[in-house]
Backbone as CSV, one residue per row, in Angstrom:
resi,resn,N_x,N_y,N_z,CA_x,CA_y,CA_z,C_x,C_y,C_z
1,UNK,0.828,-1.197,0.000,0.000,0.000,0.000,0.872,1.262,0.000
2,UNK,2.163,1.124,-0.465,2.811,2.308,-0.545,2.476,3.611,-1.222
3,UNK,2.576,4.769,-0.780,1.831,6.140,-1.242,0.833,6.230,-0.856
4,UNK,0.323,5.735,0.104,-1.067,5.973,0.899,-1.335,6.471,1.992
5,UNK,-1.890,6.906,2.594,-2.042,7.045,4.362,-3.361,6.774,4.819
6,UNK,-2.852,6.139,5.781,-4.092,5.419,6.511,-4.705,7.070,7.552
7,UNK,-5.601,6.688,7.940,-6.648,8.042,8.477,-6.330,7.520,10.182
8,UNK,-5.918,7.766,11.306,-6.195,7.775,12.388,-7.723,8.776,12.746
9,UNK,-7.300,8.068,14.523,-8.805,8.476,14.804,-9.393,9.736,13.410
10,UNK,-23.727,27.286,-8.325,-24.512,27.693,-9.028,-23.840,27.306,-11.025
11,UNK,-24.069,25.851,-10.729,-23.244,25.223,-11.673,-21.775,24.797,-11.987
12,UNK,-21.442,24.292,-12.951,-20.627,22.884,-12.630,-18.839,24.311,-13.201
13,UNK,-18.227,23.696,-12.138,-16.438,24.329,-12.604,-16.346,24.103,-13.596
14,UNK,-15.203,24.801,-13.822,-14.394,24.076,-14.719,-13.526,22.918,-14.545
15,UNK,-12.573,21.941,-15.629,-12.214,20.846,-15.026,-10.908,21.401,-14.303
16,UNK,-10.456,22.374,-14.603,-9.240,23.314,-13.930,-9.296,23.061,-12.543
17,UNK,-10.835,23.903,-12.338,-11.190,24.257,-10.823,-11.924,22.929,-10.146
18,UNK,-12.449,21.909,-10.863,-13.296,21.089,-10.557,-12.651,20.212,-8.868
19,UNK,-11.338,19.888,-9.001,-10.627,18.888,-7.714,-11.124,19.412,-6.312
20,UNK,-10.789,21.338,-6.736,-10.570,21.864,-5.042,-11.655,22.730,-4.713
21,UNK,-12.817,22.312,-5.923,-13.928,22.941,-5.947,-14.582,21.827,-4.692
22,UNK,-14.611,20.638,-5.573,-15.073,19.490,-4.876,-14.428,18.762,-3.375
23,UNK,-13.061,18.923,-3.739,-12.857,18.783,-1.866,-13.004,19.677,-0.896
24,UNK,-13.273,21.382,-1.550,-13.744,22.617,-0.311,-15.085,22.203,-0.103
25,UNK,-16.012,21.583,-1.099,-17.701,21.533,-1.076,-18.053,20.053,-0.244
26,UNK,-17.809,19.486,-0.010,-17.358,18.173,0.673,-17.245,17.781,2.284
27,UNK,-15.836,18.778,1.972,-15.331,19.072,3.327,-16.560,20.026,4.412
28,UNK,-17.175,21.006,3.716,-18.055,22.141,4.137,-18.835,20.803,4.340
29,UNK,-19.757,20.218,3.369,-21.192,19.504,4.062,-20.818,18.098,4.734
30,UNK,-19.623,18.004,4.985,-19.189,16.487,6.042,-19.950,16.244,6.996
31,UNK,-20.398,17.376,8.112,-20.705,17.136,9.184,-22.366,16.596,9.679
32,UNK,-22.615,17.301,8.475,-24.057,16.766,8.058,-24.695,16.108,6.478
33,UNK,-23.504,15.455,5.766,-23.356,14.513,4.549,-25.191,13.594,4.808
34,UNK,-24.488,12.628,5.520,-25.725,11.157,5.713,-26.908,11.249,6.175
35,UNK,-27.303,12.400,7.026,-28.368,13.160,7.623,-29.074,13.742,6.338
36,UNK,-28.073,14.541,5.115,-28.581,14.780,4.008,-28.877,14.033,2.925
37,UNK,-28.607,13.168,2.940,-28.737,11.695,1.954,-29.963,11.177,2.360
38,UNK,-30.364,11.042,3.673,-31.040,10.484,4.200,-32.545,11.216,4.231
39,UNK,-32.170,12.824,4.371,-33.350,13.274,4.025,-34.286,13.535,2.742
40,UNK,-33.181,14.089,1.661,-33.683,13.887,0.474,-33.531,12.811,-0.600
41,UNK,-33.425,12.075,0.036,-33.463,10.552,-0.570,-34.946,9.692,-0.260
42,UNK,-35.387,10.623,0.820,-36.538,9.897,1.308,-35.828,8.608,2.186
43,UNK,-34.563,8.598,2.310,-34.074,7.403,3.077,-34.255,6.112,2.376
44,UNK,-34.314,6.192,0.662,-33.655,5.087,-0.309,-32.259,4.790,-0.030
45,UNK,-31.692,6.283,0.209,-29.901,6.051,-0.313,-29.636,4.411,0.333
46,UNK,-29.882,4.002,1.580,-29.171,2.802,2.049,-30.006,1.896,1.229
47,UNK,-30.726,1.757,0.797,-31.262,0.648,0.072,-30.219,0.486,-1.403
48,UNK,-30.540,1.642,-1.621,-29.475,1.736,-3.174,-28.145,0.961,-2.938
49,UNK,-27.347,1.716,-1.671,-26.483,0.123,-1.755,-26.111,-0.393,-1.551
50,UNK,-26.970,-0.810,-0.569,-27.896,-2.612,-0.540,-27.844,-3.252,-1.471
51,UNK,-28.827,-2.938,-2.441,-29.007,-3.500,-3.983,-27.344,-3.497,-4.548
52,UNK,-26.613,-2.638,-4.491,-25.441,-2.235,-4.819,-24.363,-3.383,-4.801
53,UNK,-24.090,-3.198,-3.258,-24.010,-4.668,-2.297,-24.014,-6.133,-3.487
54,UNK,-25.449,-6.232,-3.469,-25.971,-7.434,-3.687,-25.492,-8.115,-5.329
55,UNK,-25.291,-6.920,-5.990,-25.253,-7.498,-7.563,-23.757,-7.421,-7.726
56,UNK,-22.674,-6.790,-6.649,-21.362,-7.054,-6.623,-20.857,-8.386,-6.727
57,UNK,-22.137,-9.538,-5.708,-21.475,-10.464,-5.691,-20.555,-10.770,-4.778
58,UNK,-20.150,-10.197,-3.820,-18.703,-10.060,-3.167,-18.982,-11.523,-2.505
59,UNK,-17.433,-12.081,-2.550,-17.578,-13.413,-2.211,-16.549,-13.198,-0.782
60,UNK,-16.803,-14.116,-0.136,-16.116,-14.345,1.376,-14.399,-14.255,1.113
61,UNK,-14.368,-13.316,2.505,-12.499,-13.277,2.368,-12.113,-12.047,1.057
62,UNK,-13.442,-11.437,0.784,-12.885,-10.559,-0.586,-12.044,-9.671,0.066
63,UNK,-11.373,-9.264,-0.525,-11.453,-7.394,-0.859,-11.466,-6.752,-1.637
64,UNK,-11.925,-5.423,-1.275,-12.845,-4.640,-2.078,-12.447,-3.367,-2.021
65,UNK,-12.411,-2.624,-2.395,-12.100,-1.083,-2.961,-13.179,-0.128,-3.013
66,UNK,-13.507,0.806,-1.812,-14.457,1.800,-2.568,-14.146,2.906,-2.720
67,UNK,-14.297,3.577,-3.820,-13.352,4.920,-3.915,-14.562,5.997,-4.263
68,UNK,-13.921,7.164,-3.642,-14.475,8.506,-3.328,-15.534,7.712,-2.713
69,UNK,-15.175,6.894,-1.443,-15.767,6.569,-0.371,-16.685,7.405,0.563
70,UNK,-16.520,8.769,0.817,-17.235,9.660,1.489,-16.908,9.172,2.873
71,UNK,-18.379,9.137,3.912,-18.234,8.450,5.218,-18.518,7.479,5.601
72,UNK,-18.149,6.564,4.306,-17.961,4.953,4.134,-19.440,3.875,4.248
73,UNK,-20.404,4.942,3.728,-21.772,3.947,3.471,-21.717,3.156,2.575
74,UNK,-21.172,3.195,1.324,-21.045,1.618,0.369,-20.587,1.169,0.880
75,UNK,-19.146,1.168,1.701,-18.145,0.927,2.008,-18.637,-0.289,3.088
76,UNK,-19.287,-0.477,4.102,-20.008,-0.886,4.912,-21.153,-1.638,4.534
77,UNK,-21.481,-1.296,3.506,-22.850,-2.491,2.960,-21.916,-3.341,2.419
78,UNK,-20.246,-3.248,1.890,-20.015,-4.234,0.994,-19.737,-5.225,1.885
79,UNK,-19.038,-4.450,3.375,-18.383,-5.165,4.315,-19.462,-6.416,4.830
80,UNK,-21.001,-6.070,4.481,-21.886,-6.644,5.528,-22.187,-7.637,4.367
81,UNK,-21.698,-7.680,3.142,-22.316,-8.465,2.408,-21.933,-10.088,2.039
82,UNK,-20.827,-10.255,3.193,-20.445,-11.522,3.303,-19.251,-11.390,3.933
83,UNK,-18.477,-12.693,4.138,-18.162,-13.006,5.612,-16.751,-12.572,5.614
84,UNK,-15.979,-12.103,6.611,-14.712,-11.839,6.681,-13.701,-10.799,5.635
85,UNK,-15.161,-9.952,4.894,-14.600,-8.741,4.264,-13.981,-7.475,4.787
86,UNK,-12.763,-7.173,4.007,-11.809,-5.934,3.934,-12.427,-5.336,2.548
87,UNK,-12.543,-4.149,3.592,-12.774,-3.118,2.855,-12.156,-1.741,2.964
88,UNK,-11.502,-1.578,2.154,-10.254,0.084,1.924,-11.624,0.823,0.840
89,UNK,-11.480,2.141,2.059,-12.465,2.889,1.491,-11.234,4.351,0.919
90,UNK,-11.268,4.983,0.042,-10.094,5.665,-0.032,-11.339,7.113,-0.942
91,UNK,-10.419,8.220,-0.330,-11.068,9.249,-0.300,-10.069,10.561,-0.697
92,UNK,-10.159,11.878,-0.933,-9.413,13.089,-0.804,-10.092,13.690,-0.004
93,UNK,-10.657,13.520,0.611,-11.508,14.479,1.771,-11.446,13.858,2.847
94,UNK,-10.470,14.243,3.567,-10.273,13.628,5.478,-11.194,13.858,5.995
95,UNK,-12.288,15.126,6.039,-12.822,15.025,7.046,-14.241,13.638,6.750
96,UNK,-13.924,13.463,5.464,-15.499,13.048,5.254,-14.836,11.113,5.667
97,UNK,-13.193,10.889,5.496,-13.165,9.792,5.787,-12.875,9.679,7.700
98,UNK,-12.774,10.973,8.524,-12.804,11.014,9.437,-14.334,10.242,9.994
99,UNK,-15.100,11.466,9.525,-16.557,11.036,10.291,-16.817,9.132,9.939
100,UNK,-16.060,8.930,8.326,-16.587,7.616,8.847,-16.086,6.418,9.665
101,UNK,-14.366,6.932,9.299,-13.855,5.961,10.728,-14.320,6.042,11.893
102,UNK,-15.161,7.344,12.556,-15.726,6.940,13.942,-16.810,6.175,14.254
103,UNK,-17.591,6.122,12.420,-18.578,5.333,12.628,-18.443,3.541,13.550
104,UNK,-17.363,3.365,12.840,-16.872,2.441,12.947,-15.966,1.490,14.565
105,UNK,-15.467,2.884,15.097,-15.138,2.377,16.176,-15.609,1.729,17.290
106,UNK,-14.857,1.111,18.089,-15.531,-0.008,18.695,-16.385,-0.437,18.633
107,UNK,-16.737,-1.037,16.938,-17.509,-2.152,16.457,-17.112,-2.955,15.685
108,UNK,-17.689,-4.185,15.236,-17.054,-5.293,14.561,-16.632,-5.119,13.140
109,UNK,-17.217,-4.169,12.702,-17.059,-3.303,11.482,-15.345,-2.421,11.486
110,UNK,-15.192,-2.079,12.375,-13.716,-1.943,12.571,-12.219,-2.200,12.066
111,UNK,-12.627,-3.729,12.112,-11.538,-4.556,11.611,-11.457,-4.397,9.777
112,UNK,-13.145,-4.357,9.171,-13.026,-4.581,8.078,-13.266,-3.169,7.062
113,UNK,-13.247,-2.218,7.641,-13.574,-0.774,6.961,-11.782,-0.255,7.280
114,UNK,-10.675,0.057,6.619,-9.803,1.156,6.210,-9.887,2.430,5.577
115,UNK,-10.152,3.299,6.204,-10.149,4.519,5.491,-8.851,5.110,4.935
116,UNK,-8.707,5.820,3.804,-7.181,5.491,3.221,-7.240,6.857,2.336
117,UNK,-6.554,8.103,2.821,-6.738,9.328,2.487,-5.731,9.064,0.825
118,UNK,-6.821,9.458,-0.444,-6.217,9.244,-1.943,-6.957,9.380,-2.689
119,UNK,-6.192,9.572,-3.824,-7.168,9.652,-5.262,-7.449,9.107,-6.348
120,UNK,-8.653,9.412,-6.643,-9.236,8.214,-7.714,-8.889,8.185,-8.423
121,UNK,-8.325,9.579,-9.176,-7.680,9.484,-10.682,-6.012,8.921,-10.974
122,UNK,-5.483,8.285,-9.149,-3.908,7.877,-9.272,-3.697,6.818,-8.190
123,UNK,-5.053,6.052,-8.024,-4.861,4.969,-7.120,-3.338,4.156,-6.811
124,UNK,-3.003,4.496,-5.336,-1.884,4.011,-5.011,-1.712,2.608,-4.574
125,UNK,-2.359,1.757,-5.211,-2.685,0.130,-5.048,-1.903,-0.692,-6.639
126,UNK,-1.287,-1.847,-6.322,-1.096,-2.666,-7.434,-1.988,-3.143,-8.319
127,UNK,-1.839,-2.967,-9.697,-2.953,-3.500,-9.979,-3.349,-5.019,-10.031
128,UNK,-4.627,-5.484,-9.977,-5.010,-6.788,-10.027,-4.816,-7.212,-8.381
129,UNK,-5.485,-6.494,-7.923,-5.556,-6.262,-6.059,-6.796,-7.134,-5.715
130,UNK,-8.331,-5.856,-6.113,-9.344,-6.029,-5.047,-10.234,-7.481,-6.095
131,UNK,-11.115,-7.989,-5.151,-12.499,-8.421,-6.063,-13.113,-7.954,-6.444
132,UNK,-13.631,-7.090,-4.882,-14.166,-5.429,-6.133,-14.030,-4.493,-5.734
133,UNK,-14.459,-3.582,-6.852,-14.093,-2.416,-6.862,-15.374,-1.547,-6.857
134,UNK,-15.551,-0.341,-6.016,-17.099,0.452,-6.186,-16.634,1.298,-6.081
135,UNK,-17.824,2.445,-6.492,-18.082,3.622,-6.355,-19.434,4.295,-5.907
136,UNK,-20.075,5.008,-5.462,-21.374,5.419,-5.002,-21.573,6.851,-4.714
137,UNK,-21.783,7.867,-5.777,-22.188,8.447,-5.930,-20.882,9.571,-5.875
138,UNK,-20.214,8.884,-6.592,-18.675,9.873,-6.560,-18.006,9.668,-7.943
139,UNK,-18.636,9.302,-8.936,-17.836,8.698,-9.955,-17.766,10.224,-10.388
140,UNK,-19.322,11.144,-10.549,-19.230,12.426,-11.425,-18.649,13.412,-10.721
141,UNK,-17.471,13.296,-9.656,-17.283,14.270,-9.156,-15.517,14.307,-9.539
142,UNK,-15.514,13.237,-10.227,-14.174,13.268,-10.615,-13.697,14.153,-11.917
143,UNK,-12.466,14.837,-12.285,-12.355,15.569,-13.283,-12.306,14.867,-14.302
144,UNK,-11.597,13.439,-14.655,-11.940,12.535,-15.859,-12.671,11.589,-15.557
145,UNK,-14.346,11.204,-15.816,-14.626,10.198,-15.923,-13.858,8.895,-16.467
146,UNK,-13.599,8.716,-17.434,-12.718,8.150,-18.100,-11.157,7.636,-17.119
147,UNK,-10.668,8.168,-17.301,-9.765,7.989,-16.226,-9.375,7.229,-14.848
148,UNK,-10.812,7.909,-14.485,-11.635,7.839,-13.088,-11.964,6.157,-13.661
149,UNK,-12.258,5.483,-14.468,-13.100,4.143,-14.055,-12.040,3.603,-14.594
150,UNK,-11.094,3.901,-15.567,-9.415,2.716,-16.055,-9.011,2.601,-14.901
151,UNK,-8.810,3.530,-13.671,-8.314,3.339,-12.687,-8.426,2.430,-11.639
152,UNK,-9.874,1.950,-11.684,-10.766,1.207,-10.824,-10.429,-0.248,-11.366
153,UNK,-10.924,-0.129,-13.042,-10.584,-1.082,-13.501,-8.892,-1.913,-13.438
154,UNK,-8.004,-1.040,-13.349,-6.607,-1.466,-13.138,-6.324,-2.539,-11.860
155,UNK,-7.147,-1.875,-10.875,-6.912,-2.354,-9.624,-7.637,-3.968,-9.189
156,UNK,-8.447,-3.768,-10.339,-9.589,-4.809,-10.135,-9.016,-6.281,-10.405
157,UNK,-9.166,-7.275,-9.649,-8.192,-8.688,-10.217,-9.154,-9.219,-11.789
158,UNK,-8.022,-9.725,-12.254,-8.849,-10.318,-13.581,-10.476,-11.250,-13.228
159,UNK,-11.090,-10.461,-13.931,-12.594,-11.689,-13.383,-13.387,-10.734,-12.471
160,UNK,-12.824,-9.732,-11.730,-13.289,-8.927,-10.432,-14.504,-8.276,-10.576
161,UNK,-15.555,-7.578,-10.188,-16.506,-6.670,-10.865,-16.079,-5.210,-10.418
162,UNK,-16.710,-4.804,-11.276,-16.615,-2.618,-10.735,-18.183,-2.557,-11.022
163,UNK,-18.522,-1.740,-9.854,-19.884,-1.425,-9.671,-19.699,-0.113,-9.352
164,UNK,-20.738,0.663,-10.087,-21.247,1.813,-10.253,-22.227,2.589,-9.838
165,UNK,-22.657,3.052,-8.988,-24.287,3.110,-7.920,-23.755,5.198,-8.512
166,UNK,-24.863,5.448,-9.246,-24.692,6.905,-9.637,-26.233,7.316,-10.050
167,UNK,-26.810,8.652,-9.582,-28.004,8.829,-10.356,-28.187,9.261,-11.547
168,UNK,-29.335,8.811,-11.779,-29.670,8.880,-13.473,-30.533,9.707,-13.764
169,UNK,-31.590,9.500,-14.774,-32.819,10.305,-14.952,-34.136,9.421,-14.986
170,UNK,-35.266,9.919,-14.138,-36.373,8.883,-14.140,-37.120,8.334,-15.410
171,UNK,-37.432,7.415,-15.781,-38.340,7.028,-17.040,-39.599,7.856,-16.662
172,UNK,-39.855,7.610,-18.098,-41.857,7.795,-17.779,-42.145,9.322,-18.123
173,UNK,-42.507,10.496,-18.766,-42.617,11.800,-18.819,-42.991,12.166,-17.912
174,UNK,-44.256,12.186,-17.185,-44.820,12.599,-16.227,-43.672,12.393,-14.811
175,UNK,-43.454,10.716,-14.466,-42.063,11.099,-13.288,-41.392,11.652,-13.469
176,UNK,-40.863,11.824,-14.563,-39.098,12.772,-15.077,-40.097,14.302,-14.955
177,UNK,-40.719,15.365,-15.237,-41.610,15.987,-14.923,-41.190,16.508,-13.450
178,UNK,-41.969,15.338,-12.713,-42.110,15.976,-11.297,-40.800,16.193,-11.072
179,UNK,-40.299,14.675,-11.109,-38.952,14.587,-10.401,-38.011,15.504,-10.899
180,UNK,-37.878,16.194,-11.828,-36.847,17.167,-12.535,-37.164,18.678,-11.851
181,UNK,-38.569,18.561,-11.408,-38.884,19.797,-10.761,-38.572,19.985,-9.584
182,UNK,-38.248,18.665,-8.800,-38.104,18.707,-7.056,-36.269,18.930,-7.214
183,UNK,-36.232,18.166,-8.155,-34.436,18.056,-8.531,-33.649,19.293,-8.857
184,UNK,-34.560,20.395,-9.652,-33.736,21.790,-10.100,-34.237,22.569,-8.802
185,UNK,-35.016,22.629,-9.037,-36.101,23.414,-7.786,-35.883,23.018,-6.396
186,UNK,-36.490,22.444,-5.981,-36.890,22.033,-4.548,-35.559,21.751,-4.002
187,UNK,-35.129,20.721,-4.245,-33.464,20.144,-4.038,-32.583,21.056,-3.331
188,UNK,-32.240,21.793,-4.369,-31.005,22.939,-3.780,-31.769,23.708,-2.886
189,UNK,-32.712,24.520,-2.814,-33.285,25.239,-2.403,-33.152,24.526,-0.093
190,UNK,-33.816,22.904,-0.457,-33.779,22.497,1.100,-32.435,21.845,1.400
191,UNK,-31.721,21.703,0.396,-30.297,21.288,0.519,-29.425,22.195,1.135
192,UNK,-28.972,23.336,0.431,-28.088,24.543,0.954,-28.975,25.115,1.827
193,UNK,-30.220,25.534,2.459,-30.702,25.338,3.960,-30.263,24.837,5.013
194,UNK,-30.009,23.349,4.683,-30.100,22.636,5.808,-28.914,22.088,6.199
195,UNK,-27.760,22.207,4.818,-26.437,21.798,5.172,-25.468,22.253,5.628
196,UNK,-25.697,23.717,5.769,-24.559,24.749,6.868,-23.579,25.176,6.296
197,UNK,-23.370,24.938,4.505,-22.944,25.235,4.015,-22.902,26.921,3.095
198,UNK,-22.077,27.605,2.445,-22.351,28.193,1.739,-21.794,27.980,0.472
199,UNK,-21.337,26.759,0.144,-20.223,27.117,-0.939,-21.500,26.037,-2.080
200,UNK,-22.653,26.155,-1.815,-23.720,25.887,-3.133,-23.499,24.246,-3.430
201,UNK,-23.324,23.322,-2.187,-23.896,22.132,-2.747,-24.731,21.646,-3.161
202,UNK,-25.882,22.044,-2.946,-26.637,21.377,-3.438,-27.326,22.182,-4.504
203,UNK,-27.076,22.879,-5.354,-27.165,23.681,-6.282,-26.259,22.627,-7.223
204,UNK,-24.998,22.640,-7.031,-23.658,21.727,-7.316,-24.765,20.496,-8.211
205,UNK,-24.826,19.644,-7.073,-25.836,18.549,-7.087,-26.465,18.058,-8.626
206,UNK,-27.512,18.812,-8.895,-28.576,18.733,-9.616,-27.789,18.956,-10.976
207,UNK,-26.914,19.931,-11.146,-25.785,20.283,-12.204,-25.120,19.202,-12.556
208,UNK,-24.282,18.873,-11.532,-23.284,17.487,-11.859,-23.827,16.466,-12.517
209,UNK,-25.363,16.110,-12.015,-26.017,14.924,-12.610,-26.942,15.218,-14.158
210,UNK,-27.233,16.530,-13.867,-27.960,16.251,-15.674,-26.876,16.667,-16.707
211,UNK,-25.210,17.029,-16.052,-23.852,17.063,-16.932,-23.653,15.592,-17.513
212,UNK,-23.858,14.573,-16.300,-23.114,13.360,-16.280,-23.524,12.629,-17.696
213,UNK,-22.872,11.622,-18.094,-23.485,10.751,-19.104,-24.830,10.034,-19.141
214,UNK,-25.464,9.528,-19.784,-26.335,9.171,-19.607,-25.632,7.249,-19.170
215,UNK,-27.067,6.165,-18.603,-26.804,5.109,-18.613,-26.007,4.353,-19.505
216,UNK,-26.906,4.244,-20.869,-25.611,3.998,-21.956,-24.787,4.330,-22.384
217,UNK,-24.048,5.384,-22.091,-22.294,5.721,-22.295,-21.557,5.736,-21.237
218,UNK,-22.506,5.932,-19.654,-21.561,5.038,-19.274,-21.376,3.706,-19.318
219,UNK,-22.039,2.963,-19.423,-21.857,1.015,-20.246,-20.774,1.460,-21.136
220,UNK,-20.392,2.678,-21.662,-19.835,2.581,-22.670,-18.334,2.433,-22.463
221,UNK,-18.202,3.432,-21.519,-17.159,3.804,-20.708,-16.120,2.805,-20.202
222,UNK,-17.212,2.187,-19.528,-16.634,0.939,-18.830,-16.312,-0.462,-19.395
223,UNK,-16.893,-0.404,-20.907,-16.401,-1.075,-21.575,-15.053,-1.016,-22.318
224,UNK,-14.933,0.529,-22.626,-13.717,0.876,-23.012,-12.658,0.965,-22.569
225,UNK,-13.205,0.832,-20.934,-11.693,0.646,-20.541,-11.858,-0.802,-19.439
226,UNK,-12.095,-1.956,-20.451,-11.855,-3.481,-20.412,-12.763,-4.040,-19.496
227,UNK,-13.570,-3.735,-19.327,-14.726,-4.213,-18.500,-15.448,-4.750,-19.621
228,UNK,-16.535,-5.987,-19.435,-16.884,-7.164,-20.205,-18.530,-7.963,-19.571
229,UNK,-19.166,-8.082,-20.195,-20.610,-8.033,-19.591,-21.339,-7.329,-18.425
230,UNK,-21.132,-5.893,-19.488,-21.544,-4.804,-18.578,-23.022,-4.967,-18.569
231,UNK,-23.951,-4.286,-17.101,-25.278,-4.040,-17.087,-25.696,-2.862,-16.155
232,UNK,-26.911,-2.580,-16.345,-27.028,-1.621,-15.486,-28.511,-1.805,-14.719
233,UNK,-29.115,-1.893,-13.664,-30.218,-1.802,-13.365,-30.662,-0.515,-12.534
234,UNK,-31.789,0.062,-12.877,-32.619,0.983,-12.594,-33.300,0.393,-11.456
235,UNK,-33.024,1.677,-10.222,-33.476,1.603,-8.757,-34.398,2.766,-8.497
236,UNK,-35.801,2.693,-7.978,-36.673,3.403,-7.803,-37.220,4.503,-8.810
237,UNK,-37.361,3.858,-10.189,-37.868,3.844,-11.012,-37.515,4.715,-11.846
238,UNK,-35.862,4.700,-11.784,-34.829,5.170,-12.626,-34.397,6.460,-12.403
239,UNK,-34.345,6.518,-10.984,-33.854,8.084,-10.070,-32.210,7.699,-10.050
240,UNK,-31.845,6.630,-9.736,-30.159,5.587,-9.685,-30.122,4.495,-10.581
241,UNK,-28.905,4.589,-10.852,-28.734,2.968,-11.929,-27.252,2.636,-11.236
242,UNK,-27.399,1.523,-11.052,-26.212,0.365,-10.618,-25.723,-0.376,-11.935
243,UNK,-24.242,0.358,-12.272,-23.877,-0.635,-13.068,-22.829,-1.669,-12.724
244,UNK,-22.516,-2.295,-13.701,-21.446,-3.776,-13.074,-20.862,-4.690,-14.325
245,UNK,-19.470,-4.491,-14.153,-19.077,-5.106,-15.277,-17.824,-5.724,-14.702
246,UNK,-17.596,-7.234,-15.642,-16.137,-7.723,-14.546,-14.950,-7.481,-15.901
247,UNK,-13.780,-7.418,-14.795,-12.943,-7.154,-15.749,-12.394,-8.220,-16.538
248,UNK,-11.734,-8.213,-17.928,-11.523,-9.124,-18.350,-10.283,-10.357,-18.247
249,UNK,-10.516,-11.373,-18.551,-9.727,-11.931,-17.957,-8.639,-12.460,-19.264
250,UNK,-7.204,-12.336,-19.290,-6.437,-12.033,-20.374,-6.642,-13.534,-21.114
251,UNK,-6.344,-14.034,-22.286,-6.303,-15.251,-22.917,-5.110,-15.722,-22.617
């Protein structure tokens, strides 16, 4: 794990500004991150990944990789998703991998959550490391998408999966409708309220995601950089899509 360190106790930048845009905006809503997930999520987010979790597959004794980990909620469903999992959650934002190492203390969860202050776009791991590899709701905050998932993919052992838990856009006119209205509108408006912030997260928010790719390019993405029976499934009626593709395994 050399080059690493372990953690003791109003629209989108540019890609210039995008890194220290995103670790000042981060750092500002840490203290109340999961409280905010939790509220305008309606309290899906832990289900999402759950489901997340579940289509990884993670097999006993894995390890697993979650990057731009936050305060280690994938990170912790992957751990729970079978027996005797390590999980290195790796982040550029201390405080946000602070709050989640305390989650963690003196509990059994302890042993198997590492918080590991780093970055996604220069993962300091060998490649052909984890089983798997995730992300949850941090892929679009990176300055190269692209980049951002070869990287994941590098690390990933031949055969491994990379899972993708990112929101999308709802099907249906009428849901995409409402939901686009609570999403530009409503969203930021009870978001930067309630998060103590001023530096416009949740303004941020709603931007980043109707920037991001759509479902099928990212399949695309992740194919291009060697990932191999990619899929994606639509969670709560296409507000998130979980994708998952394993990497390939050489001839």
């Amino acid at each position: 794990m050399e080059g690493v360190r372990l953690l003791s106790g109003s629209g989108l930048p540019t890609i210039e500004d995008k890194r220290e845009f995103v670790r000042a905006m981060f750092t500002g809503i840490a203290p109340r991150y999961d409280l905010m997930n939790r509220l305008l999520s309606l309290d899906r987010d832990r289900r999402w990944r759950r489901f997340s979790a579940r289509v990884a597959n993670v097999p006993d004794g894995a390890r697993v990789l979650d990057v731009c980990c936050g305060t280690g909620e994938l990170a912790l469903a992957m751990a729970r998703a079978a027996r005797d999992v390590t999980v290195i959650g790796v982040d550029f934002v201390g405080e946000m991998l602070r709050i989640g190492h305390r989650k963690v203390v003196g509990t059994r969860a302890a042993r198997a959550f590492i918080p590991v202050l780093g970055d996604a776009l220069a993962l300091s791991f060998p490649s052909d490391t984890f089983d798997v590899v995730c992300v949850g709701f941090g892929v679009r905050n990176v300055a190269s998408l692209k980049t951002g998932v070869a990287e994941m993919v590098r690390v990933a052992k031949p055969g491994g999966r990379v899972v993708i838990l990112e929101f999308s856009e709802p099907r249906g006119r009428i849901l995409k409708t409402l939901y686009m209205f609570y999403f530009r509108r409503l969203l930021p408006r009870i978001g930067n309220a309630l998060s103590g912030t001023r530096m416009g997260a949740y303004t941020y928010l709603p931007a980043s995601v109707l920037e991001f790719p759509d479902v099928e390019r990212l399949a695309d993405v992740m194919r291009e950089c060697g990932l191999v029976g990619v899929e994606y499934h639509w969670r709560t009626l296409g507000i998130v899509a979980v994708h998952v593709g394993r990497k390939r395994i050489p001839s």
